[in-house]
C-alpha positions in Angstrom: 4.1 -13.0 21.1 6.3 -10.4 18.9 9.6 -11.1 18.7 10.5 -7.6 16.9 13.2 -5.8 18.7 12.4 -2.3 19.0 15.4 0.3 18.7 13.6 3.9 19.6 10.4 3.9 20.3 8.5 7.0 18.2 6.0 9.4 20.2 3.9 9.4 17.0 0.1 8.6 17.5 -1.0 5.1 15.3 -2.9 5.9 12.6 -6.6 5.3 13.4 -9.8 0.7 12.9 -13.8 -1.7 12.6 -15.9 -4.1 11.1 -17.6 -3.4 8.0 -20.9 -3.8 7.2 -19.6 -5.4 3.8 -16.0 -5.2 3.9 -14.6 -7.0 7.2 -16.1 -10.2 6.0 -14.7 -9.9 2.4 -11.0 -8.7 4.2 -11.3 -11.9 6.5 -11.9 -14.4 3.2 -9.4 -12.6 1.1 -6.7 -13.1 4.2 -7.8 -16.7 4.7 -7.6 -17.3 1.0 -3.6 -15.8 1.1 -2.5 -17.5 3.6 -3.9 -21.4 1.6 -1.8 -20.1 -1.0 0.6 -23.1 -2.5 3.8 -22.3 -4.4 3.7 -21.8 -8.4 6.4 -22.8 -10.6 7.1 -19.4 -11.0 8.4 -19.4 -7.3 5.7 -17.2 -6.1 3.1 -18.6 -3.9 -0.4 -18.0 -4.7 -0.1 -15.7 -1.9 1.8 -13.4 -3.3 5.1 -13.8 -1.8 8.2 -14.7 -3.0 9.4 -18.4 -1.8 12.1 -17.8 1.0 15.7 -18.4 0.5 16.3 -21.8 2.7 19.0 -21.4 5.4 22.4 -22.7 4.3 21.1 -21.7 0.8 24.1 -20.3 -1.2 22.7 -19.5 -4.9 24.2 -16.4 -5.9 21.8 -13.7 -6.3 20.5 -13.1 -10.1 21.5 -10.5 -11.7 25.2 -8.2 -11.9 23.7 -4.8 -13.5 25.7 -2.8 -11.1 26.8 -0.4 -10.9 23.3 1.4 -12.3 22.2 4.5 -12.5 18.5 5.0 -12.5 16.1 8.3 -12.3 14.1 8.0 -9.3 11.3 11.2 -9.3 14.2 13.2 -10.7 16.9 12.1 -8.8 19.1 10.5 -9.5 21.0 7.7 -7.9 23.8 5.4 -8.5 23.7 1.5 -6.5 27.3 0.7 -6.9 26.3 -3.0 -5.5 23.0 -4.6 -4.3 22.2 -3.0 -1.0 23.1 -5.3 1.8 21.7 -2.3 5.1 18.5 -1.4 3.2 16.2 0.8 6.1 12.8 0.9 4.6 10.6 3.9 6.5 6.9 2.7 5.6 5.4 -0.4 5.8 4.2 -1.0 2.3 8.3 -0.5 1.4 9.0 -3.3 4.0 6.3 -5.1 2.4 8.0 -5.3 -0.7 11.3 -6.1 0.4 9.7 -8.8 2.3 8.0 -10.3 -0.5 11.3 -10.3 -2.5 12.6 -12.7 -0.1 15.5 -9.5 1.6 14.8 -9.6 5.0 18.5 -10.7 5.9 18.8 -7.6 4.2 16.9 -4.9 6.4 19.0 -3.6 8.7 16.0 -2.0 11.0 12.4 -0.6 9.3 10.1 2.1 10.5 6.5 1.0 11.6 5.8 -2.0 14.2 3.7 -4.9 12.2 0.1 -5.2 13.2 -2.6 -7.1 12.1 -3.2 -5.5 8.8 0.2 -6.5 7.7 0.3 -8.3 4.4 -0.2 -12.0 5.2 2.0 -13.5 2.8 5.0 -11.5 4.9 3.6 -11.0 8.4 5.9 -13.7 10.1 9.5 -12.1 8.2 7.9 -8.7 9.6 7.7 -10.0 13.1 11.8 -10.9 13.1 12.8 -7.1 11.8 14.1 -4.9 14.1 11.9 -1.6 14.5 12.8 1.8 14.2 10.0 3.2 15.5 6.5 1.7 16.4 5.0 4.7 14.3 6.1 7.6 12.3 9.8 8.3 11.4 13.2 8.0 13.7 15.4 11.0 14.1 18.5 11.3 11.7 20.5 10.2 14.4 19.2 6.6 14.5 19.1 6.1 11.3 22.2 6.8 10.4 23.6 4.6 13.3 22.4 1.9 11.4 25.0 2.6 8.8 22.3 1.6 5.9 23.5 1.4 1.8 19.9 2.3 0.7 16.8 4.0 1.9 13.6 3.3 0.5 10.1 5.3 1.6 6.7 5.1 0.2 5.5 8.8 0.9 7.5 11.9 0.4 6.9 12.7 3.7 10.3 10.5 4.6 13.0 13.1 2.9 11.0 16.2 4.9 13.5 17.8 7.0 11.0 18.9 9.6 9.7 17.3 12.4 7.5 15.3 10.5 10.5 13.4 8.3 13.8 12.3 8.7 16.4 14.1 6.0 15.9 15.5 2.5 17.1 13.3 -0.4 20.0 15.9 -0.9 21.4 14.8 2.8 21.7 10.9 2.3 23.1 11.6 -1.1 26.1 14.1 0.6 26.5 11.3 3.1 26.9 8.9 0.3 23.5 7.1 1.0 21.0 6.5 -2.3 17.2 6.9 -1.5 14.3 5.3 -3.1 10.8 6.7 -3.5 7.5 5.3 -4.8 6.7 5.8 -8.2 3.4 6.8 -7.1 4.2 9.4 -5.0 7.0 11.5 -6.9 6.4 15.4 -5.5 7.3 16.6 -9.3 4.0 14.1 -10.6 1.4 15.9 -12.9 -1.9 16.5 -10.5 -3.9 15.5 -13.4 -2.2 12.1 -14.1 -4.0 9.0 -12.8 -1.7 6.5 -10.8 -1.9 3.1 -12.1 -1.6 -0.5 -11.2 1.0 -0.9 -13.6 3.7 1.7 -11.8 3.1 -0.7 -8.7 4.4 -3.6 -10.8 7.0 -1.4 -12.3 8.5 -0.3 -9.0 8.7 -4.0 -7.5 10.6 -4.9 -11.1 13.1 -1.5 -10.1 13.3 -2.4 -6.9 14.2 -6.4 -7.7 17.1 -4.9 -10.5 18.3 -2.7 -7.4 18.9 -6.1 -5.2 20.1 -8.2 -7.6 16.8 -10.3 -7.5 15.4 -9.7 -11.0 13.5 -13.4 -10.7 12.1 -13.1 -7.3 10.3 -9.7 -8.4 9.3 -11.2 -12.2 7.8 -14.4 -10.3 6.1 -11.6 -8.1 4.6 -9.6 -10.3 3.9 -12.5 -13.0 1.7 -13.6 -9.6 0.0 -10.6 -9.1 -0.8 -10.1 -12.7 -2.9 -13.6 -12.4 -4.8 -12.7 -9.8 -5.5 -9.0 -11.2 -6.9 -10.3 -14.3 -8.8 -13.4 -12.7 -10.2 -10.6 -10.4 -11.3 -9.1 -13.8 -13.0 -11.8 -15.0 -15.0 -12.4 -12.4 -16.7 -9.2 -13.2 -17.7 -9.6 -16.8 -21.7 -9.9 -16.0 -21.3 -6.8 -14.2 -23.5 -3.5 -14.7 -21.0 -0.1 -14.5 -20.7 0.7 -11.2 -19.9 4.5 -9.6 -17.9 4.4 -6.0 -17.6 6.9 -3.5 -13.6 6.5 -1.2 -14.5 8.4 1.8 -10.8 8.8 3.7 -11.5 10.7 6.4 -13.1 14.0 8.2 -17.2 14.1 8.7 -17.9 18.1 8.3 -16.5 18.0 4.9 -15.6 14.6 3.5 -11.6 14.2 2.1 -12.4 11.9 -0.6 -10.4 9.8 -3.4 -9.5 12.2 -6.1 -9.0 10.9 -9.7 -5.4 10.5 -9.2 -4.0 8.6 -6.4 -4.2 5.4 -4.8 -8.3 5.1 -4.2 -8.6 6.2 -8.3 -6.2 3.4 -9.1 -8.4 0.9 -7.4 -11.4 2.0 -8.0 -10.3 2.6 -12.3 -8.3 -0.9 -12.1 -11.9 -2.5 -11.7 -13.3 -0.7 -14.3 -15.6 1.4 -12.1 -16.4 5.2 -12.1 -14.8 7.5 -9.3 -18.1 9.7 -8.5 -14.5 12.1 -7.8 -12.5 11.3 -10.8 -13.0 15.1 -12.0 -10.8 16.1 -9.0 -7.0 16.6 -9.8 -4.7 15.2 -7.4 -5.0 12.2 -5.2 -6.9 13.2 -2.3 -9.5 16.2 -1.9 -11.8 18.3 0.0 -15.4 17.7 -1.6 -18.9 18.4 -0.4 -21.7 16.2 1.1 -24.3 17.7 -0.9 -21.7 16.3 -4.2 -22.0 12.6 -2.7 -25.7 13.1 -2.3 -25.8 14.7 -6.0 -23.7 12.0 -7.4 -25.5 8.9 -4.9 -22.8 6.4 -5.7 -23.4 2.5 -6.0 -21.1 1.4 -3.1 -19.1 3.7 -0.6 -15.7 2.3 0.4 -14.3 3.8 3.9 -10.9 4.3 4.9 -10.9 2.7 8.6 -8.3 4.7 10.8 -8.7 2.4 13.9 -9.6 3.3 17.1 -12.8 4.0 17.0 -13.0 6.0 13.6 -15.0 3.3 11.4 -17.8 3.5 14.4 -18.1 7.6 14.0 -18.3 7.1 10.2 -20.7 4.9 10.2 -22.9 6.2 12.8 -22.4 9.5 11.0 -23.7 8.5 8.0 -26.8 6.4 9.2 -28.2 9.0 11.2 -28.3 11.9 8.9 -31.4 12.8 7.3 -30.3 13.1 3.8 -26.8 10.8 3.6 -29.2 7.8 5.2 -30.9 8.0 1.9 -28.1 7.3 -0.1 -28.4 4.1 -2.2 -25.3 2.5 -0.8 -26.3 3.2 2.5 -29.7 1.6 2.5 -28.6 -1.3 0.5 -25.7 -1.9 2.9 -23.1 -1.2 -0.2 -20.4 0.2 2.2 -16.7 -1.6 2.2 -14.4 -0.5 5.1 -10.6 -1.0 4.6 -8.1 -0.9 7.4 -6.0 2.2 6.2 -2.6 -0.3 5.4 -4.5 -1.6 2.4 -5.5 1.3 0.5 -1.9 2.3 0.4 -0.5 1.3 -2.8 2.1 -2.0 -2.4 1.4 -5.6 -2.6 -2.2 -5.3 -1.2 -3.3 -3.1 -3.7 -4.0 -6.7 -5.8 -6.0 -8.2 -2.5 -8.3 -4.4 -2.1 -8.7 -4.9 -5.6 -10.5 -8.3 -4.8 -12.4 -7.0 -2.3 -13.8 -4.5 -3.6 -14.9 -6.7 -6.6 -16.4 -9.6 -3.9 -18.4 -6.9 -2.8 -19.8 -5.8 -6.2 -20.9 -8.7 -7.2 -23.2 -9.6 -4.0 -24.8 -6.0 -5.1 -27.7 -5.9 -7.4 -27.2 -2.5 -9.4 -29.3 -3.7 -12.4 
């Protein structure tokens, strides 16, 4: 039973979820595998997490760089002490904060945990209070949380719309510094390719920020391992081109060269069939997949049905049917919280590499 303790519930709809025909398998191994995971010397398990503080434990935090001034997508923002009322308004950003060892520190997140949460933090994420069970809380509750930091993943957060809770500008006039994702600065070049690297850089800022440089160097040293084992494994390999369907069916919205599903797909040293395509998401054609037939198709999985419709889409057309990766079953399915860039991003990288090597593209 969930013990989280939910403070407004949102009227959002949950993003959309399904087997794969490759991928569920391969998710199901790689989640299994996290959660044997024994502690390093480093103090990260081989899970990827950071080992918990114990109760009573009274070692001061590493680190006294404050106050600090750092650049954050071009603003600015000063952290006059480690953040003690951090609100984090997407789950990959609890995910991190988790994996640092802060949860004492979260005063309430955004997003209720499900079972796509990273393994490695699930249980701290089912003792958080929630915000929201989806989407973004009002102004209003947030700021009666009284946080000293804000940290979001998308832009979408610092919208002041409907859609997003205040601009950057307002928390800063109310004295409150915000955090966004490296990844996702709104200023970014279109035509500059996200890479794994800026996730490990953000984790490092974000460990400065809280005062727990070790936690995020034992973190990332982790991570770093199992990237570059993950490479290895790959070495007999053939090239390999990939097709990152995200969503619609009458024209697909694909992985662009840019974002999140171009990180993953370049990290493994495969071709993007889309990589010509600025930006990190992008209407393209069905006749360009065909044009292009890719080795394996990866699928964003929505829930609710969505994986089903995509599927069944593209076995019964005519010409899609045809497709290599459909009729050699080369078809991955992610549940939509891991192809968001965070500390999954190393496990989808895994995946997607235990997938190409049970394919014969020789």
């Amino acid at each position: 039973m969930s013990t989280n303790r939910t403070l407004r519930t949102g009227a959002s709809a949950p993003r959309p979820r399904h087997p794969v025909l490759v991928g569920s398998l391969l998710l199901a191994a790689a989640v299994a595998s996290a959660c044997a995971g024994s502690e390093s010397s480093s103090g990260a398990t081989q899970n990827g997490a950071v080992e918990q503080p114990q109760e009573g434990d009274t070692t001061p935090l590493s680190g006294s760089n404050t106050p600090l001034t750092i650049d954050n997508c071009g603003v600015e923002i000063t952290i006059e002490r480690p953040p003690e009322r951090v609100v984090p308004l997407n789950k990959p950003a609890t995910e991190i904060l988790l994996a640092l060892g802060l949860q004492d520190r979260i005063a309430a997140a955004a997003g209720e945990p499900d079972e796509h949460v990273a393994p490695e933090v699930a249980d701290s994420f089912e003792q958080l209070d929630i915000m929201v069970e989806s989407g973004y809380p009002s102004a209003e509750t947030l700021f009666d949380l009284e946080p000293d930091f804000v940290y979001a993943a998308y832009p979408s957060a610092y919208r002041e719309d409907d859609e997003g809770v205040a601009s950057r500008d307002t928390f800063r006039d109310l004295g409150i510094p915000t955090f966004l994702s490296h990844g996702r600065c709104p200023d970014r070049d279109e035509s500059e390719p996200m890479s794994i690297e800026e996730i490990w850089a953000e984790i490092e800022e974000i460990g400065t920020i809280f005062g727990v440089e070790d936690r995020a160097a034992a973190l990332i040293e982790q991570q770093r391992k199992t990237y570059e084992d993950t490479l290895a494994s790959l070495d007999d390999l053939p090239p390999m081109s990939v097709f990152w369907w995200d969503m619609k069916t009458d024209a697909p919205f694909v992985g662009a060269c840019c974002g999140a599903p171009g990180m993953i797909i370049e990290s493994l040293g495969f071709a993007n069939i889309f990589d010509d395509i600025p930006g990190h998401w992008a209407d393209a054609s069905w006749e360009q997949v065909i044009e292009r037939d890719p080795d394996m198709i990866v699928i964003a999985d929505f829930g609710d049905g969505d994986i089903d419709t995509k599927l069944d889409f593209l076995t019964s057309d005519p010409a899609l049917s045809q497709l290599r990766a459909v009729q050699e079953d080369a078809i991955v399915t992610l549940p939509f919280a891991r192809t968001t860039p965070g500390i999954q991003t190393v496990a989808t990288i895994g995946v997607l590499a235990e997938a190409a090597r049970n394919l014969d593209v020789s």
